[in-house]
N, C-alpha and C positions, 0 to 999 in steps of 0.2 A: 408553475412552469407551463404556460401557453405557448409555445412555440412547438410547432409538431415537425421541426426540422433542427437536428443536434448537429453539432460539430463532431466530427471522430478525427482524433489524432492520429497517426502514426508515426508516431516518433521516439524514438529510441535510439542512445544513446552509450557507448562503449561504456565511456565513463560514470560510476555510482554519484559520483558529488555533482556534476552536470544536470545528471538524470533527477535528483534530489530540485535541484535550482529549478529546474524544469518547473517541479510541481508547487512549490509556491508561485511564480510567475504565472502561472495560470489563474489564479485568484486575486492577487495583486493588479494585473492587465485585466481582469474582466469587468466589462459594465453589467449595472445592474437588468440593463434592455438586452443584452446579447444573447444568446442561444445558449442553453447548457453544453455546457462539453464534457467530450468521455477521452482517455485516457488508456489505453492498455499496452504496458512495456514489463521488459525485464531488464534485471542490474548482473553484472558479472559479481561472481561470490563475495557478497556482503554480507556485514551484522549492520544493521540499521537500527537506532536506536532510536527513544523517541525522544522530544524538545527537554524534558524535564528528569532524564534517568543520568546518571554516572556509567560511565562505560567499563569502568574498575568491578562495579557489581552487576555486570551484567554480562559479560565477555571475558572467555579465556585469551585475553591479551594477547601473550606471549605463542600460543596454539594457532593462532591468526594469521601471527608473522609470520612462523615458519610454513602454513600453507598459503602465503598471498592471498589472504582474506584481506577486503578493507573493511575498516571499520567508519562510520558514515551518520549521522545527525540530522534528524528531517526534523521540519518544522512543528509538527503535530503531535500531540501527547500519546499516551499509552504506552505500549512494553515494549520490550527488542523482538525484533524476526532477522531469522537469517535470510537471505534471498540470494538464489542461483541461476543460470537459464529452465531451471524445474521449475520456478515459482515464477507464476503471474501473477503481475501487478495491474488495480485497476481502479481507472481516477475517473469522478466524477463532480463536476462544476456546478453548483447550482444557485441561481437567486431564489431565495424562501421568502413569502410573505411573511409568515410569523414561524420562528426560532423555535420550534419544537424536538429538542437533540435527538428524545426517545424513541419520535416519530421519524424523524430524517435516518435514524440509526435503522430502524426494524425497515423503513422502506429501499431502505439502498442493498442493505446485507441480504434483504429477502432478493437482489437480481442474483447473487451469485448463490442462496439457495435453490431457488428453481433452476438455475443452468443446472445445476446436480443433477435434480429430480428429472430431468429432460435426457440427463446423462445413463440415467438409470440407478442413481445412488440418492437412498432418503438420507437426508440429515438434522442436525436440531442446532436451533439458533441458541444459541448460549450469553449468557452477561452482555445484551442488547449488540455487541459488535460481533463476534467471534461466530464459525461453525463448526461442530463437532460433529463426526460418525463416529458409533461403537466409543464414545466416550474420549473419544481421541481430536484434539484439535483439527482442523483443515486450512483453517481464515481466521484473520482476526482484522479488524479493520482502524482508524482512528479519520480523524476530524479537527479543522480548522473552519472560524466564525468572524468574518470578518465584516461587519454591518448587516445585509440580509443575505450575504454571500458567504454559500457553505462549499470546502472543499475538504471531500471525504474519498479515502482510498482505503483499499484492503488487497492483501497477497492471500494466494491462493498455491497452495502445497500440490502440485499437479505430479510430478519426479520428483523434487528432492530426497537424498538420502536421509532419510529421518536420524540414522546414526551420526552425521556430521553436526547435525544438528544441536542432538545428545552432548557432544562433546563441545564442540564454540562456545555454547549458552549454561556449559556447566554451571557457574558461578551461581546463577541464579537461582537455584536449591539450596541455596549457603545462605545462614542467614547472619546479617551484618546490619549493626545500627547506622542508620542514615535518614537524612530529611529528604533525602530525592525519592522520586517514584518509581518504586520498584517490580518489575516483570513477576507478575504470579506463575510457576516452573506449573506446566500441562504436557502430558505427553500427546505427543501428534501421527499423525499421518500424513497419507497423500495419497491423490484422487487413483493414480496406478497401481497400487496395493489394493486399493477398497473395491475397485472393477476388477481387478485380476487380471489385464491385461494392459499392454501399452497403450500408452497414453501421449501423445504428441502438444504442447501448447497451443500451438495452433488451431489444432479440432474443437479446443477450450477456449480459446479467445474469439470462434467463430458463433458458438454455443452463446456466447455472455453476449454478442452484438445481437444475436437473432431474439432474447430474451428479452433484452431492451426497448427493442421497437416494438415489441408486442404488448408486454406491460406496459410501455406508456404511450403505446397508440402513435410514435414517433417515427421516421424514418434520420437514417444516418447517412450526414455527407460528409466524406472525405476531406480532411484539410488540413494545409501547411500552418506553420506558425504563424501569426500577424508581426509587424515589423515591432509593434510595442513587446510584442511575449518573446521575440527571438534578443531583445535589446535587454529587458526585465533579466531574462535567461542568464545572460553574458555575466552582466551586474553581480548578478547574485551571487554566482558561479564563482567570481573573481574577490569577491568582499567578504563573502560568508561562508561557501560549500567546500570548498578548495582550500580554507584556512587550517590552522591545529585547533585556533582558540574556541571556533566551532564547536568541531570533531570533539576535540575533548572535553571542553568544558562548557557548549554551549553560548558561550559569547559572543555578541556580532561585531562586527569594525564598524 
């Protein structure tokens, strides 16, 4: 990554399936010469699961509906998170010379460890993606590789009520034979419990830009979509994010 000028998003989107389309598009439309780009949005109450889990073992369905929870399928593998306007979400674009997961994994997840430690909260990076305080989840992250093009995101528990959480993701302490990949059940937190005080996303999403350009020596410019990622976006939205066959079974049109 030679370029010492990043792209930052802003953009955010009502809708969870949109917002989902979003983040593959962003790696799909990127060239290998462009600028990394960052990413930082939040979904209205979702279970978000990942490419390769069954939504039956992993979400209380029925608990979903009755609270207008969507349930939602990103491209990228790992476990289910619920996500609310409490949880930030945070995407980052990169061209890699050479495909190191272990290394791309501890270098990405270490930005939103240090915004912590900046925050005034130590934490421990856990199974190469995730952070935990006091043994308690916070972040968990996952990843897409598409030629030397990596797009890696993680949500960060800033408010959420850890209790809803408890309850959506029941299933997942249940243990049921299945060939898909299944969510390891961690109890969690959030950054406002662990400081003891309010906590706004915003003052979190200001923390995670200022961490960025310092670690990588970068500065960040503002920017709209390109007409390829706003067109990419639409497609997607329309073929794949916004279907059932998706949602529920992972299938694309």
């Amino acid at each position: 990554m030679t370029h010492n000028e990043w792209r930052l998003l802003d953009i955010n989107f009502d809708s969870v399936y949109r917002n989902l389309a979003l983040e593959e598009a962003l790696i799909t439309s990127q060239q290998p010469d462009e600028a990394p780009k960052i990413r930082i949005w939040s979904n209205p109450p979702a279970i978000v699961v990942g490419r390769f889990q069954d939504i039956r073992l992993e979400a209380d369905t029925i608990l979903c509906m009755q609270k207008n929870i969507i349930i939602a399928r990103r491209f990228t593998g790992g476990g289910t998170v619920f996500q609310d306007q409490g949880n930030l979400n945070f995407t980052l674009v990169t061209w890699e010379p050479v495909i190191d997961l272990k290394a791309i994994q501890h270098r990405n997840i270490s930005i939103l460890k240090e915004t912590l430690l900046e925050m005034g909260l130590d934490s421990t990076i856990t199974n190469p993606n995730s952070i935990s305080v006091h043994g308690r989840k916070i972040s968990g992250a996952s990843l897409a590789v598409r030629r030397n093009l990596v797009l890696w995101h993680a949500s960060l528990l800033v408010s959420t009520d850890p209790e809803i959480i408890i309850q959506v993701l029941s299933p997942s302490r249940e243990d049921f034979p299945t060939n898909r990949v299944r969510s390891r059940w961690q109890p969690v937190t959030n950054l406002q419990i662990e400081l003891a005080r309010s906590v706004e996303t915003a003052e979190v999403r200001e923390q995670i830009l200022k961490t960025v350009e310092i670690m990588f020596q970068i500065r960040l410019r503002r920017s709209q979509l390109s007409p390829s990622e706003k067109i990419m976006t639409t497609r997607l939205h329309d073929l794949k994010y916004a279907s059932s066959e998706w949602n529920q079974e992972g299938i694309a049109k």
